[in-house]
C-alpha positions as CSV (number, residue, x, y, z in Angstrom):
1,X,0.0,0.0,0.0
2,X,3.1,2.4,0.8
3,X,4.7,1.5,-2.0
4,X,1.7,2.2,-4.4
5,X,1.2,5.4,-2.9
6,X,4.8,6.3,-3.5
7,X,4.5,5.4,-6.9
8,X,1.2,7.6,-7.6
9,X,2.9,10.6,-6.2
10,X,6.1,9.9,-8.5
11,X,3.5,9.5,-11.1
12,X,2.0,13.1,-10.1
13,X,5.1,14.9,-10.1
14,X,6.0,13.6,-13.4
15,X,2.9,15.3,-14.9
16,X,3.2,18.4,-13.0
17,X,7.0,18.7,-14.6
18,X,5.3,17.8,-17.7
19,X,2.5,21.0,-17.7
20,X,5.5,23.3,-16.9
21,X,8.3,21.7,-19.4
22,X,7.7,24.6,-22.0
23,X,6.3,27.4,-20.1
24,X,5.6,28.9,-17.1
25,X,2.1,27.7,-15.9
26,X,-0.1,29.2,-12.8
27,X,-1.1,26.8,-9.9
28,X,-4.7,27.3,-10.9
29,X,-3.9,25.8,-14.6
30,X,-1.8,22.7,-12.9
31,X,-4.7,21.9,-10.7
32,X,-7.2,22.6,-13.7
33,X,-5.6,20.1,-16.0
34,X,-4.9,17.7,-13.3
35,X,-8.5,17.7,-11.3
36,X,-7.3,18.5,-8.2
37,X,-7.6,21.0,-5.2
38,X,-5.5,23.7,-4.9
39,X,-4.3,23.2,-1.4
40,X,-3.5,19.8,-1.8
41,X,-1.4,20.5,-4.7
42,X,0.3,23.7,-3.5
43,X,1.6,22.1,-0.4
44,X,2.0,18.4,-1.4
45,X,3.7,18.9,-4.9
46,X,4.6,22.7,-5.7
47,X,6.2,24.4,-2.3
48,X,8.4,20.6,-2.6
49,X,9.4,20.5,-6.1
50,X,10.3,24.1,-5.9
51,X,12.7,23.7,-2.3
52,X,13.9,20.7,-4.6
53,X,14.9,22.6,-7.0
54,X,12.7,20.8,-9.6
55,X,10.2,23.8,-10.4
56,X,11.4,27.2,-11.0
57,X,9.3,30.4,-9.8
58,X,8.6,33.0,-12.2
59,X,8.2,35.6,-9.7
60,X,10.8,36.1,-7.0
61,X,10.0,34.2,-3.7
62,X,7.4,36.3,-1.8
63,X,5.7,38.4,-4.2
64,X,2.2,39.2,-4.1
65,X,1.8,38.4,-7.7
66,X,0.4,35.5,-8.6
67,X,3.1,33.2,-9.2
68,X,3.9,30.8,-12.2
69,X,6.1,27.6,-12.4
70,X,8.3,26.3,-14.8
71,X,10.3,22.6,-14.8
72,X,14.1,22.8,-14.6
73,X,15.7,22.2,-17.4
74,X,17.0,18.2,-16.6
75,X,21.2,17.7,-16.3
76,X,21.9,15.0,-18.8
């Protein structure tokens, strides 16, 4: 049961790189395309993938803007 769990939120994060691979994307067209609350994506997948250096802000940290994400560019 873990594991599959693990699995679905590997799965997730792979699609969410996906949406922001060419441009950046706001968390309300993420969760749009992926039907799926706000919240839960905001602090289960974006605030993570961004301290992990995964997603890249558009806006600097902290502005009251709304703020757009965009996948790192993968090391080969």
């Amino acid at each position: 049961m873990v594991e599959r769990n693990k699995l679905a939120q590997e799965s997730l994060r792979e699609r969410i790189l996906e949406i922001c691979r060419e441009k950046y994307v706001s968390l309300g067209e993420i969760c749009l395309v992926l039907d799926m609350n706000k919240n839960t994506i905001r602090a289960g997948y974006i605030y993570p993938m961004v301290k992990e250096g995964m997603l890249m802000q558009e806006q600097p940290p902290g502005t009251k803007n709304s703020q757009r994400y965009k996948a790192r560019k993968r090391k080969k």
